[in-house]
C-alpha positions in Angstrom: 13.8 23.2 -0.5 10.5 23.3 -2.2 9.3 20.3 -1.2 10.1 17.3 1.1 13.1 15.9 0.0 13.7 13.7 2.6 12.2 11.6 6.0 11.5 8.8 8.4 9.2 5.9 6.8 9.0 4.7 10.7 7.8 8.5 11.8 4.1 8.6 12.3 2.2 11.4 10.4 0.4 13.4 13.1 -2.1 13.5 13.7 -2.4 10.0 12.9 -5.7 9.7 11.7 -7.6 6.0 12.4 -10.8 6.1 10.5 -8.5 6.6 6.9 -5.5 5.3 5.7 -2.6 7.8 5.8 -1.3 8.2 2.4 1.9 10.3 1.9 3.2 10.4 -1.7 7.0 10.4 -1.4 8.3 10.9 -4.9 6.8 11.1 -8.6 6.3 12.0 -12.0 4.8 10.9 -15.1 5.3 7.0 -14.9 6.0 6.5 -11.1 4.6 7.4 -8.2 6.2 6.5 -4.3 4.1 6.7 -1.3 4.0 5.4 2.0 0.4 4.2 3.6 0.1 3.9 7.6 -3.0 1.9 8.1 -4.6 0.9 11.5 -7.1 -1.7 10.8 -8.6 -0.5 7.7 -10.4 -3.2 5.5 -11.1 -2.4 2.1 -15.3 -2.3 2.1 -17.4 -5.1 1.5 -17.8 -5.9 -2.2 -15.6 -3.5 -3.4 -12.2 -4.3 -4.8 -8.8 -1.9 -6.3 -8.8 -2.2 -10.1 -5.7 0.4 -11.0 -4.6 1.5 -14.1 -1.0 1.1 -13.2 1.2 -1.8 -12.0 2.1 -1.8 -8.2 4.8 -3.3 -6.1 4.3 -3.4 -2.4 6.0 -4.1 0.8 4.8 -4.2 3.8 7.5 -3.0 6.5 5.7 -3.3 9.7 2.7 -5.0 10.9 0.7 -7.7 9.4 -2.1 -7.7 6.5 -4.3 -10.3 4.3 -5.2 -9.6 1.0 -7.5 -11.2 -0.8 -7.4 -11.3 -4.9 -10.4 -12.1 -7.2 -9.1 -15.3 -8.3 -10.2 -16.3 -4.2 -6.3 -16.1 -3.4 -5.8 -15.0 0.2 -2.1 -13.6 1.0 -1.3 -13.5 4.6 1.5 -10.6 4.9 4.2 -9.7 7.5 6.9 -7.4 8.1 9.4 -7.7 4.9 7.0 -9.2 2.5 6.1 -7.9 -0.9 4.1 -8.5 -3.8 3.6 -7.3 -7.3 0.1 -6.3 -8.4 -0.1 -6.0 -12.3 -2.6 -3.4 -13.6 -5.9 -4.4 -13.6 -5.6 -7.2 -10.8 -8.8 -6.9 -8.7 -7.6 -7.1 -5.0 -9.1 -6.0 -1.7 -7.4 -5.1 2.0 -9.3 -7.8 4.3 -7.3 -6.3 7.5 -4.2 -4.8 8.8 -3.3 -4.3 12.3 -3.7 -1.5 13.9 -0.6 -2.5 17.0 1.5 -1.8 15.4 0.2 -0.3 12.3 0.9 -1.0 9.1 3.5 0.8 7.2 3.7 0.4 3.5 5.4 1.7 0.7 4.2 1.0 -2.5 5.6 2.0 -5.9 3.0 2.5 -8.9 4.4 2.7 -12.2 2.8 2.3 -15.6 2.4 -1.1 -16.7 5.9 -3.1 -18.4 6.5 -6.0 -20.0 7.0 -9.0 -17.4 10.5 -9.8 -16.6 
């Protein structure tokens, strides 16, 4: 195999880094792109926010998280939740636990008419 065809989301990346976010892109191509994030306790930096091109769906498997939108929404996040962020929807990471970290996988994909 040329490339990683298949793993453990639950496996930690080593070394498991704890000043970044651990981003491992899984699968992709021209209008998707898989990848799982590990964080431990990374916040998105004051006054900055994600504004992506593409839509996102994201679940959070393990851990907790908030995220804030910039509408003032605050989403509290656990284990088994996800949520769908359409392209252009300014949010921010306002914390993720760090015991246990937070795994993620999020699935980017260029925007589609809602269902």
């Amino acid at each position: 195999m040329s490339r990683q065809e298949a793993g453990n989301i639950f496996e930690m990346p080593h070394p498991l880094r704890a000043d970044v976010e651990n981003v491992e892109r899984l699968f992709g191509g021209p209008a998707v792109r898989i990848e799982r994030i590990v964080s431990t306790g990374q916040r998105t930096p004051g006054g900055e926010w994600f504004d992506q091109e593409w839509d996102e769906w994201v679940a959070l498997l393990e851990g907790t998280a908030r995220l804030s939108l910039d509408d003032g929404t605050r989403i509290q996040m656990k284990a088994g939740d996800w949520i769908v962020l359409p392209a252009h929807q300014r949010h921010r990471v306002e914390e993720t636990s760090s015991s246990p970290p937070c795994i993620w996988i999020a699935v980017h994909a260029k925007p589609v008419a809602p269902l």
